[in-house]
C-alpha positions in Angstrom: 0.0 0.0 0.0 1.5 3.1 -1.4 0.6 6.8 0.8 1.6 9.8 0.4 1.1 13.4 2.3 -1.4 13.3 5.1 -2.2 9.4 4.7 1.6 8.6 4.8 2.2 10.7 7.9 -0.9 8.4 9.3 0.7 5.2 8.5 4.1 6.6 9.9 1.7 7.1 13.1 0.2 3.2 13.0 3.6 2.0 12.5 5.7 3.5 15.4 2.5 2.7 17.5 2.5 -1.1 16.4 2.9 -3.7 19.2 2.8 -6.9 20.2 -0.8 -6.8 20.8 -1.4 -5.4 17.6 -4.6 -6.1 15.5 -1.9 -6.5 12.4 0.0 -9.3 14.4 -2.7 -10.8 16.0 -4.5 -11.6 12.2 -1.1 -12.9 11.6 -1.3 -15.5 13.9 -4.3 -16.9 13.6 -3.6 -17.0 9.7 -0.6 -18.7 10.4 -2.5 -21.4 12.9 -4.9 -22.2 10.0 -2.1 -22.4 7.4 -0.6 -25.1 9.1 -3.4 -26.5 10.4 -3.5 -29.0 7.4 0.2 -29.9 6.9 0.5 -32.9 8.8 -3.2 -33.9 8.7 -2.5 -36.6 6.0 0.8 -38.2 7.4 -1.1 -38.6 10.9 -3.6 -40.2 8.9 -1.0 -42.9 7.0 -1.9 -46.1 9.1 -5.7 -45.0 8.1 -4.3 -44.7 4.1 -2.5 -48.3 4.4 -5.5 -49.7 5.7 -7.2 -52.5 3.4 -10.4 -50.5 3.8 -9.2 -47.0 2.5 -6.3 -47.0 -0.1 -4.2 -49.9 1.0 -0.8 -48.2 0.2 2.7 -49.3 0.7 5.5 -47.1 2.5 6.8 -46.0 -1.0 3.3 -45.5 -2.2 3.0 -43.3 0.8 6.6 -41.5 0.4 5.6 -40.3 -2.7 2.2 -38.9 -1.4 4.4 -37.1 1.0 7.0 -36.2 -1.5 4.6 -34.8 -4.5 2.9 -31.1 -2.5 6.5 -30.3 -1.0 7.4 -30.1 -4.5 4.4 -28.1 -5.8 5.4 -25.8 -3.2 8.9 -25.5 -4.1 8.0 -24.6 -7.4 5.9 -21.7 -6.3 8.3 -20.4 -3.5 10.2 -18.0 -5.6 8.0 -16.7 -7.6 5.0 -16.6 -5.1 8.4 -14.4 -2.7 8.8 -12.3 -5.9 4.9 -11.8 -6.2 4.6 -10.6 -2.6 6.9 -7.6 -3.0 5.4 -6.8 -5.6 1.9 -6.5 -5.1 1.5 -6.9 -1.1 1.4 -9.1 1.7 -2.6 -8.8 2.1 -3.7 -9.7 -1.1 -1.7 -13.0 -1.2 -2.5 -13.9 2.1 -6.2 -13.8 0.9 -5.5 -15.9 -2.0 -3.6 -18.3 -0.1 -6.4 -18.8 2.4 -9.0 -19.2 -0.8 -6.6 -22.0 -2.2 -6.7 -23.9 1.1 -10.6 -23.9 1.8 -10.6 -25.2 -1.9 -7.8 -27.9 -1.0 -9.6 -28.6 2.4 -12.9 -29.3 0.6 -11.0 -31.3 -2.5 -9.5 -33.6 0.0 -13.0 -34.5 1.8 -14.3 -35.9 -1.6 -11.5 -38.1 -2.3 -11.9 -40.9 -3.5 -8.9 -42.0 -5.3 -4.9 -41.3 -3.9 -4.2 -39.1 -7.2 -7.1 -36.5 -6.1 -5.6 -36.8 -2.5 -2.4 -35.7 -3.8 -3.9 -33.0 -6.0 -5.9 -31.8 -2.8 -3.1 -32.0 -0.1 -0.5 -30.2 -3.1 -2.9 -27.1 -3.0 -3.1 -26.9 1.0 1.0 -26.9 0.6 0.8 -24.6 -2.0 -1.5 -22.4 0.0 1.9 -22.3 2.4 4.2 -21.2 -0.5 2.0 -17.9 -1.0 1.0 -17.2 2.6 4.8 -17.2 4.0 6.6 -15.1 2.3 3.7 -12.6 2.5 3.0 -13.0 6.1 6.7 -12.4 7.5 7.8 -10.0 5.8 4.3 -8.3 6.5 5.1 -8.9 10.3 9.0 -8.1 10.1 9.0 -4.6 8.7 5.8 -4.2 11.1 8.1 -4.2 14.5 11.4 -2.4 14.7 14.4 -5.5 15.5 14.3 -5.0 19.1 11.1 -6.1 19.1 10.9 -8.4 16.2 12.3 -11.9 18.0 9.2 -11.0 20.4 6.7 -10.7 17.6 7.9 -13.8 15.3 7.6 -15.9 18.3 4.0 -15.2 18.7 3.7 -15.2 15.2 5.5 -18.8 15.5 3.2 -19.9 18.4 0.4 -19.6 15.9 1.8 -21.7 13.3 3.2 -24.6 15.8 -0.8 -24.1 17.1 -2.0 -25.0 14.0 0.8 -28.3 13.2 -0.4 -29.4 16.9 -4.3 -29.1 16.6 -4.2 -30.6 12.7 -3.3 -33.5 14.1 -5.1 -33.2 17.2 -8.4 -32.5 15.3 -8.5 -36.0 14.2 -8.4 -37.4 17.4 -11.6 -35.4 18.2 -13.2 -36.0 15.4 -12.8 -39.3 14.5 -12.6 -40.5 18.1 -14.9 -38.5 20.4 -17.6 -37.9 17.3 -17.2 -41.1 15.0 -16.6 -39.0 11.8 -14.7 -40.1 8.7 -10.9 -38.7 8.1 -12.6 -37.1 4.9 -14.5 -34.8 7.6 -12.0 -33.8 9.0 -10.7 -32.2 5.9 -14.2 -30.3 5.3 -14.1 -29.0 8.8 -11.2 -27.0 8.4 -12.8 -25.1 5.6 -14.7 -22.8 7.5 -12.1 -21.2 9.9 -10.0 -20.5 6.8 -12.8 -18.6 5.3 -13.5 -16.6 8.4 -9.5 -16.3 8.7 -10.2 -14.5 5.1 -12.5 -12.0 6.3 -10.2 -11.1 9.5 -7.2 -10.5 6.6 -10.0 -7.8 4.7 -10.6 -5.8 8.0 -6.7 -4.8 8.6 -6.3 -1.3 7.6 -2.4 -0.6 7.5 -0.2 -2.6 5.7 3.9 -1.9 6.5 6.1 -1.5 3.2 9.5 -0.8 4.6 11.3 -1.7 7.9 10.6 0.3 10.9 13.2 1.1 13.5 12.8 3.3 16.8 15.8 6.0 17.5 17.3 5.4 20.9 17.1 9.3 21.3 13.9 9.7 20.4 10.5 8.5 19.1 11.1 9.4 15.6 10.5 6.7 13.0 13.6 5.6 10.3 13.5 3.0 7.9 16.9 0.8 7.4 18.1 -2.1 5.1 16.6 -0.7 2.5 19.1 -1.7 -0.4 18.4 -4.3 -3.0 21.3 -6.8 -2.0 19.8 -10.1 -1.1 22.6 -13.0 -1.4 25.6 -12.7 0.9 27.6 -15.6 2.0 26.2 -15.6 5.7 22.4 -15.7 3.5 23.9 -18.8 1.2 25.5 -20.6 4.3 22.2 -20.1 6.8 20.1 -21.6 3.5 22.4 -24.3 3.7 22.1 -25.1 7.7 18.1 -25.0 6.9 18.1 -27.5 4.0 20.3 -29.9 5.9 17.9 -29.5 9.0 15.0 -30.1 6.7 16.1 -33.3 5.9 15.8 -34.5 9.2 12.7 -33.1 10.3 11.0 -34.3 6.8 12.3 -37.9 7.3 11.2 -38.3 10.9 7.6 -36.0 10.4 7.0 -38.3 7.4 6.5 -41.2 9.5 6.7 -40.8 12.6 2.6 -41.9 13.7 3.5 -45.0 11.2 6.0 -45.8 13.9 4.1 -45.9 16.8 1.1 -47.2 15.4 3.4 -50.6 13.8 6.4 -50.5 16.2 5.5 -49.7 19.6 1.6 -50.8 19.1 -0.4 -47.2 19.6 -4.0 -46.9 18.1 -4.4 -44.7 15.4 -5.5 -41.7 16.9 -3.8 -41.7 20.2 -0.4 -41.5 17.6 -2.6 -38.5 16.6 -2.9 -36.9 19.4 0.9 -37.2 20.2 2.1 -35.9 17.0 0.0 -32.8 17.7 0.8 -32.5 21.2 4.4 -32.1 20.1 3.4 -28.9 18.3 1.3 -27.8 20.8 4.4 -27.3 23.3 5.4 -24.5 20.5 2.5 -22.3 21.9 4.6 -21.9 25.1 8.2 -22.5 23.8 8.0 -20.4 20.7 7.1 -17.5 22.8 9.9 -17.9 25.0 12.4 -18.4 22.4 11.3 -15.0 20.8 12.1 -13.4 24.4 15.4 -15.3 24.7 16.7 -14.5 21.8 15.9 -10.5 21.6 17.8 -10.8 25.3 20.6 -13.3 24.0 21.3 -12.7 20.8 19.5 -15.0 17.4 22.8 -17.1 16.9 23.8 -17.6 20.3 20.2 -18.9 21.0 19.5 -20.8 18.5 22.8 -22.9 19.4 21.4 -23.5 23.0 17.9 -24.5 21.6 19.2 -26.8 19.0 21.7 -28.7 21.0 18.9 -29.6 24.3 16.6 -30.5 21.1 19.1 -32.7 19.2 20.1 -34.6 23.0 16.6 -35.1 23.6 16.2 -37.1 20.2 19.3 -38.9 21.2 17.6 -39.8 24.3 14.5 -41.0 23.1 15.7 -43.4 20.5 18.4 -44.7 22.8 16.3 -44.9 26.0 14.2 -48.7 25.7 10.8 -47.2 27.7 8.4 -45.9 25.4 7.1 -43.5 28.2 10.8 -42.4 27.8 10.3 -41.9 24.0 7.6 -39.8 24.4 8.7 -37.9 26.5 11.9 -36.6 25.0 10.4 -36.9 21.7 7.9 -34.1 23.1 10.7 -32.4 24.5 12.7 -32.6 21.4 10.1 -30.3 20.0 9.7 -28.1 22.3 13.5 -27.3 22.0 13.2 -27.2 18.6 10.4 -24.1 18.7 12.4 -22.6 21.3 14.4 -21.5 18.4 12.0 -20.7 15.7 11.9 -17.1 16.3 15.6 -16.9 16.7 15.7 -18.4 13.0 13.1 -16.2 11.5 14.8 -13.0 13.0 18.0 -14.1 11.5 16.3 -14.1 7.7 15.3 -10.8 8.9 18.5 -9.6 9.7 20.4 -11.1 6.1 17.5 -9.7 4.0 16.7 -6.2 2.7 13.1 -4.9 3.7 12.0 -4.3 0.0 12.7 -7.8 -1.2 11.8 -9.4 2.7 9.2 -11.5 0.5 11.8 -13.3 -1.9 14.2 -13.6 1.4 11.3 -15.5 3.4 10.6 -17.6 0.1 14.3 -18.5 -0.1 14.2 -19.3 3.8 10.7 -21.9 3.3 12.2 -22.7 0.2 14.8 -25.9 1.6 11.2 -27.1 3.4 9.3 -27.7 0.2 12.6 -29.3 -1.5 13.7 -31.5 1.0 10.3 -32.4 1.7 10.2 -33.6 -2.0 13.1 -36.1 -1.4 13.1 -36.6 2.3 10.4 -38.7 2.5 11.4 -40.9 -0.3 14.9 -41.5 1.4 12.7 -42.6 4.9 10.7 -45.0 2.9 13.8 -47.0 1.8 15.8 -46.3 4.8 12.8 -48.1 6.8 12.5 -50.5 4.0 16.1 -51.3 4.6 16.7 -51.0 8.4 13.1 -50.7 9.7 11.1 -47.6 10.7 13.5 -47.0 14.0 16.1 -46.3 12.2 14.8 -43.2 10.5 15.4 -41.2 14.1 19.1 -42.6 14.1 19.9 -41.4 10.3 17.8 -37.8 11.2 19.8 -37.5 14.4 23.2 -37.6 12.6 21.5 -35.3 9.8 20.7 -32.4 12.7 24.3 -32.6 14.0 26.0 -32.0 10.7 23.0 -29.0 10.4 24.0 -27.7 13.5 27.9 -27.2 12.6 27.5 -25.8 9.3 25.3 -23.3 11.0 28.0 -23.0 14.3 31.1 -22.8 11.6 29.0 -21.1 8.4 26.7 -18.4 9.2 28.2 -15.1 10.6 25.0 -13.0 11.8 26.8 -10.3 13.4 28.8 -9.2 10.2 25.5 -9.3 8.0 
């Protein structure tokens, strides 16, 4: 949204007045809980899909249904980042919350794996617009001292909506007796009501705002058009690796406990949401931690307690004791998520924030193209365990690339 004269000195107004209970951020977050409210509806529902009585599939019949909307999404990332800067943060948000009620109502009239697929590709696709958009409208919203604050409630809503996907099928299917196609049809109508909160915000941020330490005057920084430095390249590189293992062990992880340590369908659910759910608290957290100690430094901390709790839980024999740290695992892992979104922040110019955010999701929707098909055969190979062990070793090499590679404080 381009002002000028009296409306821009308005906007100037809304913007150094923005915070963290902000109608803007607030519309954010419950966006971002219904944008990822459907990503890991379908692998929760896997041990349903191999089922005799659905679509009887095989594990690489189901890595490839994983593997097939992370690369739809890929394809858009870029130009869906490039799109964003362009036109504005609101109007894609709306379209992307149009394309997933239209996903969410495809997939509850499925009736064959191919319209599956074509169904769950939009809902990822819906991701590859709303992202980009939807960060970059809440970085340049918040000067940086505040920003770690605001993308961890911003994060809290989009761990929310991982955690109650899965969740929602545990209500649904086991409290009311619906079908897993119902669950998909539910979903619709929050994301249309999530459309008409996104067509009442009034102020949309263009450029980043940053609060004097003299006064309450209003600057803009980082407003060049250089995007890729080497810290940017390196930090992409940390993500991709660290996408690998999260794919692999998302991809499958309710097919483990429902074949290998003997959990019902929707209590392996309900744990895979509750996971996610931690993020409500530890996102937060992490946002506050890591304005006070620094993104980097932070991120380090979160990622090493997250990594030794996986270790833990595949080494420890109880499977109270897998749970546990497994849950823990991701709570540790949310505690850095604002810390990781601040850094893309920090390595990307304000006017081309979009393309930066669609580089940063961009490793997700790629190596959640080929992760899942490396878990199939890993599992086919060694058995579905050992997908935790070959992820754990994936996270450690992540997690020195990003300790060696990526140089925030020089960006």
């Amino acid at each position: 949204m381009i002002l000028s004269g009296e409306g821009c000195m308005e906007a100037e107004k809304a913007h150094r007045s923005a915070s963290l209970l902000s109608y803007g951020l607030l519309v954010m977050t419950v966006t971002h809980t219904l944008t990822h409210a459907f990503d890991r509806i379908h692998t929760a529902l896997f041990p349903i899909l191999t089922s005799s009585q659905e679509f009887n599939l095989t594990l690489q019949q189901l890595g490839i249904v994983a593997a097939i909307p992370p690369l739809c999404q890929a394809l858009l990332s870029i130009p869906m980042g490039l799109l964003s800067d362009r036109v504005g943060a609101k109007k894609l948000i709306l379209v992307s919350l149009a394309i997933a009620a239209s996903g969410s109502i495809l997939a509850s009239r499925a009736r064959h794996p191919v319209t599956l697929i074509m169904a769950i590709s939009l809902l990822y696709i819906n991701t590859s617009i709303y992202h980009p958009s939807s960060y970059s409208f809440t970085t340049r919203l918040f000067s940086p001292r505040n920003r770690p604050r605001a993308l961890g409630i911003h994060g809290a809503g989009g761990t929310l909506g991982m955690a109650i996907g899965p969740i929602s099928i545990s209500i649904l299917m086991g409290l009311f007796a619906l079908g897993w196609r119902d669950v998909y049809f539910f979903w619709a109508v929050p994301t249309v009501l999530g459309a008409i909160l996104v067509l009442m915000i009034k102020y949309e941020p263009t450029t980043d705002a940053v609060e004097e330490d003299k006064g309450s005057e209003l600057q803009y920084q980082n407003d060049s058009d250089s995007l890729l430095s080497l810290a940017l390249v390196m930090f992409l590189v940390f993500i991709s690796i660290r996408q690998v293992a999260m794919q692999m062990i998302s991809t499958f992880f309710t097919t483990y406990l429902v074949f290998e340590k003997g959990f019902s369908e929707v209590l392996s659910s309900l744990i895979y949401g509750s996971g996610s759910l931690l993020g409500l608290v530890s996102a937060p957290i992490g946002g506050i931690l890591a304005s006070r100690y620094g993104e980097k430094k932070w991120l380090m901390i979160a990622l090493s307690l997250s990594y030794i709790s996986l270790g833990l839980a595949i080494t420890l024999p109880s499977v109270a004791a897998f749970v546990i740290f497994y849950l823990f695992h991701g709570f540790c892992n949310t505690l850095g998520m604002a810390a990781n979104s601040a850094i893309i922040a920090r390595l990307t110019p304000s006017r081309r924030r979009g393309l930066g955010y669609a580089l940063y999701f961009l490793p997700g929707s790629i190596m959640g193209a080929v992760a899942p098909i490396i878990a199939a055969h890993i599992a086919d190979a060694f058995g579905l365990g050992s997908i935790f062990v070959f992820a754990l070793g994936v996270y450690v090499i992540g997690l020195a690339v990003f300790k060696v590679g990526v140089n925030v404080e020089s960006s």
